[in-house]
PAMIMI-500964 format. One record per residue (C-alpha): residue in three letters; x, y, z. Coordinates in Angstrom, 2 decimals, always signed. Layout:
residues N
+-----+---------+---------+---------+
|  aa |       x |       y |       z |
+-----+---------+---------+---------+
| ALA |       X |       Y |       Z |
...
+-----+---------+---------+---------+
//
This chain:
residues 257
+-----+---------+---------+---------+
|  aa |       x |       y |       z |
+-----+---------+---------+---------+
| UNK |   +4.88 |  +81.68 |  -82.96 |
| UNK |   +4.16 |  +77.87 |  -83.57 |
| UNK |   +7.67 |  +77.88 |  -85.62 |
| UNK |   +9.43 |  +79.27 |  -82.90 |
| UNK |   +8.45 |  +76.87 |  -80.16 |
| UNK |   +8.91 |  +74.30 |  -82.29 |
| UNK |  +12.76 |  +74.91 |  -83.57 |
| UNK |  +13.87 |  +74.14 |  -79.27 |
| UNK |  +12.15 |  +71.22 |  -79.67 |
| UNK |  +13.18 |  +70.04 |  -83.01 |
| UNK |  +17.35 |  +70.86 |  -81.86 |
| UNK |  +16.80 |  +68.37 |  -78.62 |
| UNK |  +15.53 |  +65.89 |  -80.94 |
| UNK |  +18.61 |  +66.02 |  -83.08 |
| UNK |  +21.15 |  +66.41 |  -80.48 |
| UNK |  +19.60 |  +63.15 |  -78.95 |
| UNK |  +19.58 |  +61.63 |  -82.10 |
| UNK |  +23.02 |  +62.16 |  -82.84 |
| UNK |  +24.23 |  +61.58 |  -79.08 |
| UNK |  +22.75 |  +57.73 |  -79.71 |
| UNK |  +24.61 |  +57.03 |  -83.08 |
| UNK |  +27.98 |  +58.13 |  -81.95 |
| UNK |  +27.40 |  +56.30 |  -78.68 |
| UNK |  +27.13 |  +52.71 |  -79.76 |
| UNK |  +30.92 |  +52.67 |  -81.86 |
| UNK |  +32.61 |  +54.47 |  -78.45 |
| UNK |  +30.59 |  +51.49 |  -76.53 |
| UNK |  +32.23 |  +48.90 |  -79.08 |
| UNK |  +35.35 |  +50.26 |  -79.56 |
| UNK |  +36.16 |  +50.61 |  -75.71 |
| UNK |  +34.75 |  +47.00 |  -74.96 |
| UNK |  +37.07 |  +45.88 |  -78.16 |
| UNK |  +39.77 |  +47.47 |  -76.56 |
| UNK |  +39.34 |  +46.04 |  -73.14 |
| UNK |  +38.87 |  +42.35 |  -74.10 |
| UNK |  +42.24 |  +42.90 |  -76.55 |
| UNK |  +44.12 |  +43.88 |  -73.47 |
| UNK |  +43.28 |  +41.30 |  -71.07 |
| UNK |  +43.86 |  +38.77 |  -73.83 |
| UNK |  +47.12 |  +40.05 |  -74.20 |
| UNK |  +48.05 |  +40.45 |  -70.47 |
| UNK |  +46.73 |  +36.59 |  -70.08 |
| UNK |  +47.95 |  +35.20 |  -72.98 |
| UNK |  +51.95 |  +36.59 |  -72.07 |
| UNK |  +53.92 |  +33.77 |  -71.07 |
| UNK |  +56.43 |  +35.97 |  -69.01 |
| UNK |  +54.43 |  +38.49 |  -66.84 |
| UNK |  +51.14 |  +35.64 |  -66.42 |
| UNK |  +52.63 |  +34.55 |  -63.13 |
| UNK |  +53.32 |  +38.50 |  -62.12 |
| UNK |  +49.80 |  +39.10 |  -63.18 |
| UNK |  +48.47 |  +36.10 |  -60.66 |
| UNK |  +50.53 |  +37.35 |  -57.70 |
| UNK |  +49.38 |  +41.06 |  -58.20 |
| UNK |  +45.52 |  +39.83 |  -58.61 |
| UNK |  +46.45 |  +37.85 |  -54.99 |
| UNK |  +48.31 |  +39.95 |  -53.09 |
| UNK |  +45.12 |  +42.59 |  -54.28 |
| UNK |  +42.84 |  +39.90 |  -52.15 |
| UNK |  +44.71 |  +39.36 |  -49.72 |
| UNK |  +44.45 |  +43.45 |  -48.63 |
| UNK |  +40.90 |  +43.66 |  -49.43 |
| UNK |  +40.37 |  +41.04 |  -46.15 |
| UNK |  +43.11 |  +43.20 |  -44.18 |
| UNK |  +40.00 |  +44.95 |  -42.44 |
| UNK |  +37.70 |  +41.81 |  -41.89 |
| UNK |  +40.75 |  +39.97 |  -40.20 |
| UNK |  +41.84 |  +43.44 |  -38.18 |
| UNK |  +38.54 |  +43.26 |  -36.87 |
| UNK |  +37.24 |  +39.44 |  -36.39 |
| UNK |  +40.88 |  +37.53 |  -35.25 |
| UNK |  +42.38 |  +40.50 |  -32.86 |
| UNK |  +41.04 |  +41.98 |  -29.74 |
| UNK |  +39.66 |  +45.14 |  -31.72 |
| UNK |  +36.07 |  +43.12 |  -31.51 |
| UNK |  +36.04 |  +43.46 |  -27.55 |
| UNK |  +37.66 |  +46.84 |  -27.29 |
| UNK |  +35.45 |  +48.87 |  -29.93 |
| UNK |  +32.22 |  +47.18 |  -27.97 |
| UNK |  +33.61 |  +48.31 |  -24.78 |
| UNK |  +34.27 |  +51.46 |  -25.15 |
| UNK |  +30.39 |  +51.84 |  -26.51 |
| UNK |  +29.12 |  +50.78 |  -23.46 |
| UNK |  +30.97 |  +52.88 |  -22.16 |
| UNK |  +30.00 |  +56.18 |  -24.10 |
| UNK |  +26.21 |  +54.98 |  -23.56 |
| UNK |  +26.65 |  +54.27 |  -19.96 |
| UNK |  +27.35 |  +57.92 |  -19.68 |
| UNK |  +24.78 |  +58.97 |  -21.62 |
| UNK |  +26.85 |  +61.59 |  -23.78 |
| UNK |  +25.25 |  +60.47 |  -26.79 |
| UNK |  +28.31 |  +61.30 |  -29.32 |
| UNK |  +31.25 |  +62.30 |  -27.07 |
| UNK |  +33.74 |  +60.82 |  -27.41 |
| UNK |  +32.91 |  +60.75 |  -31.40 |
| UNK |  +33.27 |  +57.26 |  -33.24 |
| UNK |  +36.52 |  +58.17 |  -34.99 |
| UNK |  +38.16 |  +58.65 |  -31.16 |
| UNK |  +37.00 |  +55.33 |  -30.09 |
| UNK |  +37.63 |  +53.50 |  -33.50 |
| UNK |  +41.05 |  +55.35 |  -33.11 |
| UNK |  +41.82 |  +54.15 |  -29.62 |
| UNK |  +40.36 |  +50.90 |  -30.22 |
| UNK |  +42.71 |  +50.79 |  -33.19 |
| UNK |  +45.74 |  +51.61 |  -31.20 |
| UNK |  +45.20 |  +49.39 |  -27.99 |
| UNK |  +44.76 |  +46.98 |  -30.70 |
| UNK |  +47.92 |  +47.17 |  -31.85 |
| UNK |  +49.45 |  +47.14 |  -28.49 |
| UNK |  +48.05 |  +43.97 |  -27.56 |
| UNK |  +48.67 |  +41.98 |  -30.39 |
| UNK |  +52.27 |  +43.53 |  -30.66 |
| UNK |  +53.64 |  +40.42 |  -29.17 |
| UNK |  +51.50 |  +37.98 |  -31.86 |
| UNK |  +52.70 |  +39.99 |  -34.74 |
| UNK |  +56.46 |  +40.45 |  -33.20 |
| UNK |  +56.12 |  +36.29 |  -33.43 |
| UNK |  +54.89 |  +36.24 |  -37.28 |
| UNK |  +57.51 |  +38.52 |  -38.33 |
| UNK |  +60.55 |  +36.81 |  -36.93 |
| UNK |  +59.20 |  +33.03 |  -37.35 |
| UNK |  +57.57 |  +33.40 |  -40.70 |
| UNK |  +58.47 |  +36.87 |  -42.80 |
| UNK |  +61.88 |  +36.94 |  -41.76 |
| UNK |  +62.70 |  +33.21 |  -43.13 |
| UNK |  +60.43 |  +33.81 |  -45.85 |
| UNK |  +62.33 |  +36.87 |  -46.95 |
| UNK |  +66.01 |  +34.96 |  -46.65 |
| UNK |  +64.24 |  +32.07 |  -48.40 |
| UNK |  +65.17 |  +29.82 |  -45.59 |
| UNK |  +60.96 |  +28.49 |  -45.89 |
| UNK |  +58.27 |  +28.49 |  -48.95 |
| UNK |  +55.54 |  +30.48 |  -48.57 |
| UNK |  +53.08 |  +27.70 |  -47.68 |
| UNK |  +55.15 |  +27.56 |  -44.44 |
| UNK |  +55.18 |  +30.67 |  -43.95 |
| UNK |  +51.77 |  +30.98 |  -43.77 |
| UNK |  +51.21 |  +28.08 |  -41.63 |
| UNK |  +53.54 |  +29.88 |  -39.00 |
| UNK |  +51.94 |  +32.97 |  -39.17 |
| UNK |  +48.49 |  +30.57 |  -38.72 |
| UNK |  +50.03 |  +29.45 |  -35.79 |
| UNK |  +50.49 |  +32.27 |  -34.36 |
| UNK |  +46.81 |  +34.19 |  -34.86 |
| UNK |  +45.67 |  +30.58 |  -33.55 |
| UNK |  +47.40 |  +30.86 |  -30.40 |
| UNK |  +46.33 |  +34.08 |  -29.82 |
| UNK |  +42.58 |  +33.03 |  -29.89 |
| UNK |  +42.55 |  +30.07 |  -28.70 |
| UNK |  +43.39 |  +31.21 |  -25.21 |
| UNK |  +40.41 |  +33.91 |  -25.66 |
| UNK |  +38.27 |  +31.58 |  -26.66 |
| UNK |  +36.12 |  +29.17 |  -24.44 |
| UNK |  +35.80 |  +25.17 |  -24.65 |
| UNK |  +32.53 |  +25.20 |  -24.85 |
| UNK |  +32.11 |  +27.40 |  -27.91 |
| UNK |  +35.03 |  +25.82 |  -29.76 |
| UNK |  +32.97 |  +22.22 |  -29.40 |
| UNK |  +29.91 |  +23.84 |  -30.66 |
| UNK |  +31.43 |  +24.92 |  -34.30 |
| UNK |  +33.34 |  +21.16 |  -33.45 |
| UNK |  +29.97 |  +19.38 |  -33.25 |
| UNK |  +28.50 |  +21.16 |  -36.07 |
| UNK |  +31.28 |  +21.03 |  -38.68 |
| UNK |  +31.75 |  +18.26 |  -40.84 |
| UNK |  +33.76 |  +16.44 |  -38.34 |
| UNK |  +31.60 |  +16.62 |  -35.00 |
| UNK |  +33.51 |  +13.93 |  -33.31 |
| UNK |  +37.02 |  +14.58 |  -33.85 |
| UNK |  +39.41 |  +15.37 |  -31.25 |
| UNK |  +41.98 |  +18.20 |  -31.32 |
| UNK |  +44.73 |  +17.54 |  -28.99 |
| UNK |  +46.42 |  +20.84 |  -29.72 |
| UNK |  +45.04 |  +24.35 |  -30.98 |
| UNK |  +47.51 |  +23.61 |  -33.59 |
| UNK |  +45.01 |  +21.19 |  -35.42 |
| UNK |  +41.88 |  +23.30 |  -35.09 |
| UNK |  +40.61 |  +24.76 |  -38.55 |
| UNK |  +40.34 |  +28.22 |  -38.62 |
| UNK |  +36.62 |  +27.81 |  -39.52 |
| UNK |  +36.36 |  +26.65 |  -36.25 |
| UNK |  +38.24 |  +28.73 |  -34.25 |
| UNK |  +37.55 |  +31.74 |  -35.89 |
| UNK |  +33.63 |  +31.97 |  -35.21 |
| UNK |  +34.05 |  +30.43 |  -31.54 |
| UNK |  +36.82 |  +33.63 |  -30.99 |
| UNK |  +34.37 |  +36.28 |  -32.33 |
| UNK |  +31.31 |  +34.09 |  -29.86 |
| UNK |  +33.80 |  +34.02 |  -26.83 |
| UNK |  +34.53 |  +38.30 |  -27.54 |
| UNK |  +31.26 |  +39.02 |  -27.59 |
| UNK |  +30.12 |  +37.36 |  -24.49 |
| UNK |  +33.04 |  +38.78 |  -22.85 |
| UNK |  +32.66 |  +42.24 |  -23.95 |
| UNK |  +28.54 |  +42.34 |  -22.62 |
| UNK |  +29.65 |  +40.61 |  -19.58 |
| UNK |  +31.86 |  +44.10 |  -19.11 |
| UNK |  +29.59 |  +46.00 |  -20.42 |
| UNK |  +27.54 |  +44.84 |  -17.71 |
| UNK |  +29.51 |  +45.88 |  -15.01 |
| UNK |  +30.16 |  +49.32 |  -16.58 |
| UNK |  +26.23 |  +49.95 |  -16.75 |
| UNK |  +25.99 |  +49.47 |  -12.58 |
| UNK |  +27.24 |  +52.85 |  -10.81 |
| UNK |  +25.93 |  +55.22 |  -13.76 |
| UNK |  +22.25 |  +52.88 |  -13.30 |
| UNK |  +22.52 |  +53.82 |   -9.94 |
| UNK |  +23.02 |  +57.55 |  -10.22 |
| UNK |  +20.04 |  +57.59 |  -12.50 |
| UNK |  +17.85 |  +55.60 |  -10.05 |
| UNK |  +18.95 |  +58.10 |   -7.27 |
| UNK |  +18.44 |  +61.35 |   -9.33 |
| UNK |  +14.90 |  +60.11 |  -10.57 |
| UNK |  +13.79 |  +59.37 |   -7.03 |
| UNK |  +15.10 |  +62.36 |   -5.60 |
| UNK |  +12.97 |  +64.45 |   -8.60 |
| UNK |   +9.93 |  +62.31 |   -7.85 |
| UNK |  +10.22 |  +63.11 |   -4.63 |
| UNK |  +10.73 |  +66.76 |   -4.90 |
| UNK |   +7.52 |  +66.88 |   -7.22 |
| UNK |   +9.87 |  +68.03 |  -10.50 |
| UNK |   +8.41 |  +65.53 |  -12.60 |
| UNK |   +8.49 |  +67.55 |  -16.05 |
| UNK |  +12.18 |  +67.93 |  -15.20 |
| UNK |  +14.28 |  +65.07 |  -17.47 |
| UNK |  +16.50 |  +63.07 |  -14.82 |
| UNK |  +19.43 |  +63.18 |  -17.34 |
| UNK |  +19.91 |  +66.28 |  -17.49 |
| UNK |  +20.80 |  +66.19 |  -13.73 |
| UNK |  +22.31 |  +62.44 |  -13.45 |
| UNK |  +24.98 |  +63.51 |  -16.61 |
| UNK |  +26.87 |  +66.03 |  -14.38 |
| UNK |  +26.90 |  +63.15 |  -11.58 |
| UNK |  +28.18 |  +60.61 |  -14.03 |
| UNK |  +30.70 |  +62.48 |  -15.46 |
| UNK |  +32.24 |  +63.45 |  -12.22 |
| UNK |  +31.90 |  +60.50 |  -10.67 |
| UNK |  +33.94 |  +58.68 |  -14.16 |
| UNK |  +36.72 |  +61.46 |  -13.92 |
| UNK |  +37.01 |  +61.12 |  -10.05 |
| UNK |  +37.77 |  +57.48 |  -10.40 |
| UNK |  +39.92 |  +57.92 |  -13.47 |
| UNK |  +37.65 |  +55.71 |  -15.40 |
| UNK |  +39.46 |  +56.09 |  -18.87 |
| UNK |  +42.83 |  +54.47 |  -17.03 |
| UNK |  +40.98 |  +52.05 |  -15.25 |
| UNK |  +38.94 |  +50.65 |  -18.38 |
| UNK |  +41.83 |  +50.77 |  -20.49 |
| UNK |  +44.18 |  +48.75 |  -17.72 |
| UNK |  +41.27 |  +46.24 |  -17.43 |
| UNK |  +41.16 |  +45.74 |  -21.21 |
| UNK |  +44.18 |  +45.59 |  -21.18 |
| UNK |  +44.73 |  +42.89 |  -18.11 |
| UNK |  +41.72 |  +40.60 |  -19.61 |
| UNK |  +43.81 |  +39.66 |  -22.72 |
| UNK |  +46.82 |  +39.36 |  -20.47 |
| UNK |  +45.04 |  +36.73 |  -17.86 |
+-----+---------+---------+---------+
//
């Protein structure tokens, strides 16, 4: 019996065994094979500079999200449609992929105009090899820098001024002002703008659940949660008024004025 319990135990002790000596040549051989590749890839005068653009232009989309979301107007949108969806108290309706979805879309329609701009002032020329491709860039910098600049308040773009390493230089034109600068006093200026409408959003559906609690109070139906009554209220009272049109035409409008 002794033999036979210990023959399982003696097999797992050789199959681990073996698994570890044939392990460490695959480990060398692969990590051989790697470094020999990127030497040669590196080290070939012809397809070096191919290589460099590839490895860029790889970059360059990995930041396609971060600048989608912190240099257009999908920053204020996405936050106001949350309000929104809490305001009403519907907990996951409308789902995140239907407001990340609209918020994606109005996004695009609002900076249609910006991007319309980049594409004939800077990809165009750049593709007929009319400009290099440091000035197209600078164009298309331009043109993202107009765009937030009239989003973004005076006040925050002198506090990222004040506390860069330039505090007392003077920008005459948006033109001049660094991205670093601009950039974080855009995403400030959005989010103080999208609480500020948050704000007003929260008002009517506060007051239906002020008026529904006092009302239960009143009646003596304390155990009875007030938004389980107010919700029905709310929603009417948001698809009476239209409310979807009406928040999307004032988003809309705010980025307009």
């Amino acid at each position: 019996m002794k033999r036979k319990a210990f023959l399982p135990l003696a097999a797992g002790l050789a199959t681990l065994i073996f698994t570890l000596n044939t392990a460490t040549p695959v480990l060398a051989i692969s990590a051989k094979n790697l470094s020999s590749t990127v030497n040669n890839l590196l080290g070939s005068n012809g397809s070096s500079s191919q290589i460099i653009n590839t490895f860029l232009m790889l970059t360059i989309l990995s930041f396609i999200p971060l600048l989608l979301v912190m240099t257009t107007s999908f920053t204020r949108i996405i936050m106001v449609l949350s309000f929104t969806r809490s305001a009403l108290g519907t907990q996951s309706n409308p789902p995140n992929q239907v407001l990340i979805g609209l918020a994606l879309f109005l996004t695009f329609f609002i900076m249609r105009p910006t991007y319309s701009n980049i594409y004939q002032q800077a990809v165009v020329p750049y593709e007929q090899q009319k400009i290099t491709r440091t000035q197209a860039i600078d164009r298309s910098e331009i043109s993202v820098k107009k765009f937030m600049y009239r989003q973004t308040r005076q006040k925050d773009i002198q506090l990222f001024v004040s506390q860069s390493d330039h505090p007392k230089a003077q920008y005459k034109s948006y033109k001049q002002i660094p991205l670093t600068i601009i950039t974080p006093a855009f995403i400030l200026s959005e989010l103080r703008t999208a609480f500020s409408i948050g704000f007003l959003i929260f008002i009517p559906f506060l007051i239906i659940d002020m008026v529904v609690s006092s009302v239960l109070m009143s009646m003596g139906m304390v155990m009875l949660p007030p938004v389980m009554i107010s919700l029905p209220f709310k929603l009417l009272l948001f698809v009476l008024s239209d409310g979807w049109y009406l928040l999307v035409e004032s988003l809309i409008k705010s980025f307009n004025g």
